[in-house]
C-alpha positions as CSV (number, residue, x, y, z in Angstrom):
1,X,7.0,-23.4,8.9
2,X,4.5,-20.9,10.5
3,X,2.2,-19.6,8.2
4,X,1.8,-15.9,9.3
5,X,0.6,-12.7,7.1
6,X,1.5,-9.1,8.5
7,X,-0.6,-7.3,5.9
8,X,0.3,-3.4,5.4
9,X,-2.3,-0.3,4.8
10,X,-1.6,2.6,2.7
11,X,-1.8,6.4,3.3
12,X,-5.0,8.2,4.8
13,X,-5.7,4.5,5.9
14,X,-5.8,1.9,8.7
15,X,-5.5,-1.7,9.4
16,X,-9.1,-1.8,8.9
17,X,-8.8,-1.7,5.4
18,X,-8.4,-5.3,5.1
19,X,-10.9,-6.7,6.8
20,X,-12.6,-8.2,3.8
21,X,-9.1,-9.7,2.7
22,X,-7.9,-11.6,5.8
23,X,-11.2,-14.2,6.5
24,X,-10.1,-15.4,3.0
25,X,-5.9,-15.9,4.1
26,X,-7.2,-17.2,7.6
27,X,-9.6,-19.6,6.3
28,X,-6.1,-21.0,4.0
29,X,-4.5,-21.0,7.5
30,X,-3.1,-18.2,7.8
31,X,-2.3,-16.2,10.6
32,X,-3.3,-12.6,10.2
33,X,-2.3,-9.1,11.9
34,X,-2.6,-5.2,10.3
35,X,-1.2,-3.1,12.5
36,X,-1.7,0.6,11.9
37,X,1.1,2.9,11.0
38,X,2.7,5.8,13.6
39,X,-0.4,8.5,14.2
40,X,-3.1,6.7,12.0
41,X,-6.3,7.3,13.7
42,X,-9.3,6.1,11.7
43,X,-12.9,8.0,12.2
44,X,-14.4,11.4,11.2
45,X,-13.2,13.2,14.1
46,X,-10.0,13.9,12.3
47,X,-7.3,15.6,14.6
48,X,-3.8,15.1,13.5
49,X,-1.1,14.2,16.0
50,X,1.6,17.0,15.6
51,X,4.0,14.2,15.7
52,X,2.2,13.1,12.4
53,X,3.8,16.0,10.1
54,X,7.5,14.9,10.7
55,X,6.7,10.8,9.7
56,X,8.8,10.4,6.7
57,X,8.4,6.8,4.3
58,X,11.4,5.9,6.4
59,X,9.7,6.4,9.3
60,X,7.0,3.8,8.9
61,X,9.5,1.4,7.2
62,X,11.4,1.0,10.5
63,X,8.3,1.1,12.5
64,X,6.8,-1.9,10.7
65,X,10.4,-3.9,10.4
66,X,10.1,-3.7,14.1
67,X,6.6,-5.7,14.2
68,X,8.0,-8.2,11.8
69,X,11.3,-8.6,13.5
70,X,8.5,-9.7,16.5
71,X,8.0,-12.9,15.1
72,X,9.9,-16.0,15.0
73,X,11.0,-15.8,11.2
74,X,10.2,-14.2,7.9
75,X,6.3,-13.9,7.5
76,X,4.5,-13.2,4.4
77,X,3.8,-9.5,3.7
78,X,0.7,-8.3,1.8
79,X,1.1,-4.8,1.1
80,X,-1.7,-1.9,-0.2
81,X,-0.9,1.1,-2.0
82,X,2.3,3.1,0.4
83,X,2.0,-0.3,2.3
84,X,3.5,-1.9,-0.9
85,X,6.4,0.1,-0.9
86,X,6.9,-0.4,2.3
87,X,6.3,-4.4,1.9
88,X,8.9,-4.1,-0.8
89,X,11.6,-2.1,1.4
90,X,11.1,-5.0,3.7
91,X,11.7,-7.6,1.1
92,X,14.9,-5.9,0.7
93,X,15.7,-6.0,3.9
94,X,15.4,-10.4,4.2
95,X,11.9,-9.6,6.6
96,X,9.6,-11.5,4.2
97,X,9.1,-14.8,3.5
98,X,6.6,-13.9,0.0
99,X,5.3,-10.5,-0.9
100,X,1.6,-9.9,-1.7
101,X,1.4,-6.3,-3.6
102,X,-2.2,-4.9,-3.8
103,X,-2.0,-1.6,-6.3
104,X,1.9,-1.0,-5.1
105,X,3.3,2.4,-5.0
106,X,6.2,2.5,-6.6
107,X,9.4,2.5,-5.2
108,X,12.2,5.5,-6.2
109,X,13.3,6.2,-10.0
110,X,9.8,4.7,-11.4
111,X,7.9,7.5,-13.4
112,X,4.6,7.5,-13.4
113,X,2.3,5.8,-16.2
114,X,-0.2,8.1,-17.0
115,X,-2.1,11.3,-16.8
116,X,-3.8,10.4,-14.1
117,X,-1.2,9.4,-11.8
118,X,0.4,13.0,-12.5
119,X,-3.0,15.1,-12.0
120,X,-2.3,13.5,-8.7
121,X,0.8,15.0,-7.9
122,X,-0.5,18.4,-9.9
123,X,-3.3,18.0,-7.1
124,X,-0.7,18.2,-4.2
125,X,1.3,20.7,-5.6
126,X,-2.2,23.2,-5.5
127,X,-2.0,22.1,-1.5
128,X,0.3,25.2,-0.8
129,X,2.7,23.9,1.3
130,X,1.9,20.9,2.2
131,X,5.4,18.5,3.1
132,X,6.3,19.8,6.6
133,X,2.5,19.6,7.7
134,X,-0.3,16.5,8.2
135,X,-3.1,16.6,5.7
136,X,-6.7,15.5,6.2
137,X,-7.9,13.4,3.7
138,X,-10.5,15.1,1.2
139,X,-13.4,13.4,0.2
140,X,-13.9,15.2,-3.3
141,X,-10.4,14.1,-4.3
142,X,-11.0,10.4,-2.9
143,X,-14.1,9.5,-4.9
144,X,-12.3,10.9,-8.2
145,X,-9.1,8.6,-7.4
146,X,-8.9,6.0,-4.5
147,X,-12.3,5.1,-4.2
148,X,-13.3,5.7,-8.0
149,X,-14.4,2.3,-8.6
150,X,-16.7,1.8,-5.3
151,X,-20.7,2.8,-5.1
152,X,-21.2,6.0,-3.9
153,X,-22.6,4.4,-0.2
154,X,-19.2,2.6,0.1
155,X,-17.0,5.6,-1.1
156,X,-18.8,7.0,2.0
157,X,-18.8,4.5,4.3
158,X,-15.2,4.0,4.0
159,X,-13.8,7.5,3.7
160,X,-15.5,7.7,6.8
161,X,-13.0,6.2,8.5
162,X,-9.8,7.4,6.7
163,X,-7.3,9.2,8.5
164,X,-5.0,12.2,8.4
165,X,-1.3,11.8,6.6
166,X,2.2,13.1,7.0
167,X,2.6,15.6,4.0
168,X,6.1,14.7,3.9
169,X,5.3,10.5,3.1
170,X,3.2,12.1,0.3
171,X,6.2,14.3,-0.8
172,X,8.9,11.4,-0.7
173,X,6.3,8.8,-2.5
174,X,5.0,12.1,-5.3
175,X,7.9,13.9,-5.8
176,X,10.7,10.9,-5.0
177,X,13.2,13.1,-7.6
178,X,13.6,16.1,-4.8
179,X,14.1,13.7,-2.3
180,X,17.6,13.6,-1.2
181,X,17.2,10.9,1.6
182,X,15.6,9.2,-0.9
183,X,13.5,7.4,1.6
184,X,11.3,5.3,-1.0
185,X,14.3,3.3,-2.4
186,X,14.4,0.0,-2.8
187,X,17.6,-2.2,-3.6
188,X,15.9,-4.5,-5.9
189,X,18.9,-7.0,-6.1
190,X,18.1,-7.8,-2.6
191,X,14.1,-8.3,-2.9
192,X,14.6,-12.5,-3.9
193,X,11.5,-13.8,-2.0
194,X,8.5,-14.5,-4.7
195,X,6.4,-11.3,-5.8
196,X,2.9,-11.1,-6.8
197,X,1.5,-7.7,-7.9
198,X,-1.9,-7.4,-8.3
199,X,-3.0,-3.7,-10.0
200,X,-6.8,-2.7,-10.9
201,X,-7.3,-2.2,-14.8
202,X,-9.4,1.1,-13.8
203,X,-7.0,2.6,-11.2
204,X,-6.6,5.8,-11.4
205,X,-3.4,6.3,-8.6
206,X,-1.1,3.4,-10.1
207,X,-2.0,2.4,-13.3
208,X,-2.0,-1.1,-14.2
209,X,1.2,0.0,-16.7
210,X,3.0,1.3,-13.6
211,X,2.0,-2.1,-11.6
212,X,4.1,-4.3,-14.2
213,X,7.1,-1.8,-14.1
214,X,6.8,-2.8,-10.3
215,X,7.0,-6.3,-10.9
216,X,9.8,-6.1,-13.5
217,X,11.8,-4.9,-10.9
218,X,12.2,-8.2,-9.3
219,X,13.4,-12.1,-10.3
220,X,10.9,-13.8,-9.0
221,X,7.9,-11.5,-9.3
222,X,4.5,-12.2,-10.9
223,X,1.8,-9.8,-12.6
224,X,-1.9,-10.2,-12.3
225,X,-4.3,-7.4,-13.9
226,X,-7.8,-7.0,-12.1
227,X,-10.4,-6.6,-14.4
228,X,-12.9,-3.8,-13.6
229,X,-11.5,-2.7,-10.4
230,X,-9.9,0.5,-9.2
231,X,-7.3,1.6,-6.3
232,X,-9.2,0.3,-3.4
233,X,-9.7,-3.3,-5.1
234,X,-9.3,-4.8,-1.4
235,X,-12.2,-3.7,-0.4
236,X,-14.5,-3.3,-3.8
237,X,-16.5,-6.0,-4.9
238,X,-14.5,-8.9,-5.6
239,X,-12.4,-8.0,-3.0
240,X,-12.4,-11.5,-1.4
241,X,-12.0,-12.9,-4.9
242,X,-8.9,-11.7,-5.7
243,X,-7.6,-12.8,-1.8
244,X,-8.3,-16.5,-3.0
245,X,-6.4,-15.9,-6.1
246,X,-3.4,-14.7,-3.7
247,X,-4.1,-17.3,-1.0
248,X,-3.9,-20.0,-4.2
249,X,-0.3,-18.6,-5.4
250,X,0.9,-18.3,-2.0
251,X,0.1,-22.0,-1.8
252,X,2.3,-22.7,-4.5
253,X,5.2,-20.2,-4.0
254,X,5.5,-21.1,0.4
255,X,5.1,-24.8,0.1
């Protein structure tokens, strides 16, 4: 069997993000590809596609079940942040053969943990409107959340190449209750394929609490809690650390 990762980035973000993840799954023998999502365009010179404001969770979903379908069978999806959700609608759909979760958003009906994960959504409520519109990224509410756990150098090195997102992914994956389409469901019957899910002790956007309520979700799921690290864990220190500890149960769970 063909050992192939597509490997998922959240919001604000690019494929880029994991490029201190994949020389660990392509030294295992792993194949490795991160497309970007629709309209993500990393680098400081931030100018939103219109076409950016309408993506909905959906959207993305079907965009990257498309690049899946691309390959010969089932590959093995690792997922960051909105890119775990979106692994996880997948999974649900049959398109992966394992699922890798880094720091998961959660799917539909899952409440969040703590205080800070709902100062987040009081953060986007103080946006005005802000679902029918695409929002630049904000450096002051990145190194409080996202990038909390990185020096200040990296916080700036890497928001440096974030990107604009669709304020309505942000609405459906915030405030999942007023969504009628429901767009970040997941049928959790139908996710079968082994889980890992792999949450930051320090995150401040989804709590480690929140990360197991992920993995209870699923039969065949398993929950690992990173000591000391925060939302952007693939690309703190230790990142390639806890790619080997993947690569190792992907080893086990694909053979």
């Amino acid at each position: 069997m063909a050992k192939h990762i597509v490997l998922i980035h959240g919001a604000f973000c690019g494929g880029w993000c994991f490029a201190d993840v994949m020389p660990v799954f392509a030294e295992r023998g792993w194949s490795c590809e991160a497309p970007d999502l629709p309209y993500h365009v990393p680098g400081p010179k931030r100018t939103p596609n219109p076409a950016l404001a309408t993506q909905s969770v959906a959207d993305y979903t079907r965009d990257m079940a498309a690049f899946v379908k691309r390959l010969p069978e089932p590959p093995v999806i690792v997922g960051h942040s909105m890119g775990g959700l979106i692994a996880q609608q997948l999974a649900a759909e049959g398109l992966a053969r394992a699922l890798v979760l880094f720091a998961p958003a959660p799917p539909w009906g899952v409440l969040p943990s703590t205080e800070a994960e709902m100062n987040l959504a009081k953060g986007l409520m103080q946006a005005s409107p802000f679902w029918n519109k695409a929002l630049n990224p904000s450096f002051e509410v990145a190194k409080g959340d996202s990038l909390a756990s990185l020096d200040p150098d990296a916080q700036k090195r890497i928001f440096d190449m974030f990107s604009p997102e669709s304020g309505r992914a942000l609405f459906e994956l915030f405030f999942w209750m007023f969504d009628r389409q429901r767009a970040t469901l997941v049928d959790a019957a139908h996710v079968t394929c082994p889980v890992l899910v792999v949450t930051g002790a320090e995150d401040k956007v989804i709590s480690a609490v929140t990360g197991r309520k992920i993995a209870a979700l699923y039969a065949n799921a398993t929950f690992e809690e990173a000591a000391g690290m925060g939302h952007f864990l693939i690309m703190e220190q230790g990142a390639p650390r806890l790619a080997a500890r993947a690569a190792d149960w992907l080893g086990k769970v694909t053979n």
